[in-house]
C-alpha positions as CSV (number, residue, x, y, z in Angstrom):
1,X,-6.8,-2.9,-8.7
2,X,-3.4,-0.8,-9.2
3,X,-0.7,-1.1,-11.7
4,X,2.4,-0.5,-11.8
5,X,1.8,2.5,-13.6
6,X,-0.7,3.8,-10.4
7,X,2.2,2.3,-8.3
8,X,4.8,4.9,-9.3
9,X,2.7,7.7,-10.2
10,X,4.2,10.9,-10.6
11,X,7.9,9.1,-10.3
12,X,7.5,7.2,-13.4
13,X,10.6,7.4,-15.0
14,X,12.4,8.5,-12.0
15,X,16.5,7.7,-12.2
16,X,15.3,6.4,-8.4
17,X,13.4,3.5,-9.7
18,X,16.1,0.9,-9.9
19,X,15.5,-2.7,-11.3
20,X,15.7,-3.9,-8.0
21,X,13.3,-1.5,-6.9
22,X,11.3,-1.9,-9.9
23,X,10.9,-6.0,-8.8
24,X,10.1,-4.7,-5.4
25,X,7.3,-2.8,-6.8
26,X,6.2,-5.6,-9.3
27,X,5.7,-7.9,-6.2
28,X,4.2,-5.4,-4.2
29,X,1.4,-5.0,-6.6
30,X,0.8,-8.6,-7.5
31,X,0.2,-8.9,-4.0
32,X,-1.9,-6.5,-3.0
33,X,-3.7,-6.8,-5.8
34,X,-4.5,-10.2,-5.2
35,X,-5.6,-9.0,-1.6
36,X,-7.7,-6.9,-3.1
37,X,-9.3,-9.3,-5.6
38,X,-11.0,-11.4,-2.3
39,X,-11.8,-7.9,-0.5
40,X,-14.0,-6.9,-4.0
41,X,-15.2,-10.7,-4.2
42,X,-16.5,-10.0,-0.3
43,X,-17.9,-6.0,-1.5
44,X,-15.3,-3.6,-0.4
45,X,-14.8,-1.3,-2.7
46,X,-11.9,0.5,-3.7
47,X,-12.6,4.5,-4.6
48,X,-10.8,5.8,-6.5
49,X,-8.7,9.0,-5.0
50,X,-9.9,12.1,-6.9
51,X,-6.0,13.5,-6.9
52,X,-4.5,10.7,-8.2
53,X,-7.6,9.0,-10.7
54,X,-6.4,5.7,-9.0
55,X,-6.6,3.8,-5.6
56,X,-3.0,5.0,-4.3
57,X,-3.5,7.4,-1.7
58,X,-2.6,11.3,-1.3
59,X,-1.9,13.5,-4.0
60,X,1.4,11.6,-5.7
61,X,3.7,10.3,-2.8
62,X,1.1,7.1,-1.6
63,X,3.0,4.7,-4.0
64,X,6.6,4.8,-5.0
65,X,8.8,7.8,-3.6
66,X,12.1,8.5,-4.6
67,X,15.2,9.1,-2.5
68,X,14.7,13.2,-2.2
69,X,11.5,13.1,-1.8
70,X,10.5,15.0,1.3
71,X,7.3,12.7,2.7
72,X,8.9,9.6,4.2
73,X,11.9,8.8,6.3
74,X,14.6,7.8,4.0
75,X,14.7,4.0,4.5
76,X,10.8,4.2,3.9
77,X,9.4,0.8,2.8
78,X,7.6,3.3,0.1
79,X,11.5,4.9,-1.5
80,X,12.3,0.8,-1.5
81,X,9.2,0.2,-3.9
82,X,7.5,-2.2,-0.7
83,X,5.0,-0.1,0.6
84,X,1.3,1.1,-0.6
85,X,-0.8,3.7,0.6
86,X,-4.6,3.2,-0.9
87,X,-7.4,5.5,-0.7
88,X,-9.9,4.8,2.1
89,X,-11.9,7.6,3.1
90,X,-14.3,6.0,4.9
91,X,-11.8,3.0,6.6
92,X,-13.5,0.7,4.5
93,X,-10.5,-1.0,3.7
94,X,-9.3,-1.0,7.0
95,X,-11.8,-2.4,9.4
96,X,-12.0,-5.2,6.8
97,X,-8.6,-5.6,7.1
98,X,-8.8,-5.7,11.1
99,X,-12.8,-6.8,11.8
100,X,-13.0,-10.2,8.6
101,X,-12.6,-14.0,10.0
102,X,-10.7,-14.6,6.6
103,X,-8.2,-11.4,6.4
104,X,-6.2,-13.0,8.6
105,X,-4.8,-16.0,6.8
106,X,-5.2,-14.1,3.7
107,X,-2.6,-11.1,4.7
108,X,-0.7,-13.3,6.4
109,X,0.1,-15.8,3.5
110,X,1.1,-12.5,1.0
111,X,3.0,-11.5,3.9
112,X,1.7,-8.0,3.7
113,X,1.6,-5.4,7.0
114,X,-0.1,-2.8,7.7
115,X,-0.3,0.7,9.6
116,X,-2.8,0.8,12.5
117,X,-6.3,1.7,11.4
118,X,-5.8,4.7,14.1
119,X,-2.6,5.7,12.5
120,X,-4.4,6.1,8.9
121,X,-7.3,8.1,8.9
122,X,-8.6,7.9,5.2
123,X,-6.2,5.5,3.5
124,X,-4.8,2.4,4.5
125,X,-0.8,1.7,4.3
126,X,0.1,-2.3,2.8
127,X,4.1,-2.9,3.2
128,X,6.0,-6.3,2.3
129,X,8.2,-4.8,5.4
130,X,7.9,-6.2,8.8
131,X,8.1,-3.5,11.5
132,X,10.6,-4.1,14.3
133,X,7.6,-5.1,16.6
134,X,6.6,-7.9,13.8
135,X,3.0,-7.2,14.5
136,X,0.9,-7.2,11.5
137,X,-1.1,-3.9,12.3
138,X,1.5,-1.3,13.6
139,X,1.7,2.2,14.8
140,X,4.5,3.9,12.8
């Protein structure tokens, strides 16, 4: 599981993190931490990422990013506090994500998205954003 405190990282404190962002990222958690609850309940596991000491992904920009921050287009779903990168260095995550009878109606009722598995090679990407195509699993 993340907290809020995983969520924002490095940024914590950051004049960026609004209160509306702040709510964004409240949500964002309590979501995908529910989605991780089942996942652990069905025995995927969760490493944590050696850089950060948490499951957020890369080495401080895979949770929150602020508005300068150089990773990220500047609309990013991350710089809104809606977007989640976790640490899967073996695609655990994902091919649960894409290959488990229950994922589906599980994702789909937190109304989380998510980055093609090909388009995330050791971590896994979880938005509340819908992409333009409005497919679940998309290539950014």
């Amino acid at each position: 599981m993340i907290s809020i405190k995983d969520y924002f990282g490095k940024y914590e404190g950051h004049a960026d993190i609004t209160p509306a962002r702040y709510a964004n990222a409240q949500r964002l958690v309590a979501k995908v931490n529910t989605l991780m609850a089942a996942m652990m309940a069905d025995g995927v596991k969760f490493p944590d990422n050696p850089s950060t000491k948490c499951q957020v992904a890369g080495t401080g920009n895979g949770g929150f990013r602020p508005q300068d921050c150089p990773v990220g287009a500047p609309g990013s779903a991350h710089k809104m506090g809606l977007a989640v990168d976790l640490y899967d260095p073996e695609g655990e995550i994902d091919n649960w994500l894409n290959n488990n009878i229950e994922a589906r109606g599980l994702y789909e009722d937190l109304g989380l998205y998510f980055e093609a598995l090909s388009s995330t090679i050791g971590w896994s990407h979880w938005s509340l954003v819908a992409p333009k195509s409005g497919r679940r699993f998309f290539i950014p």
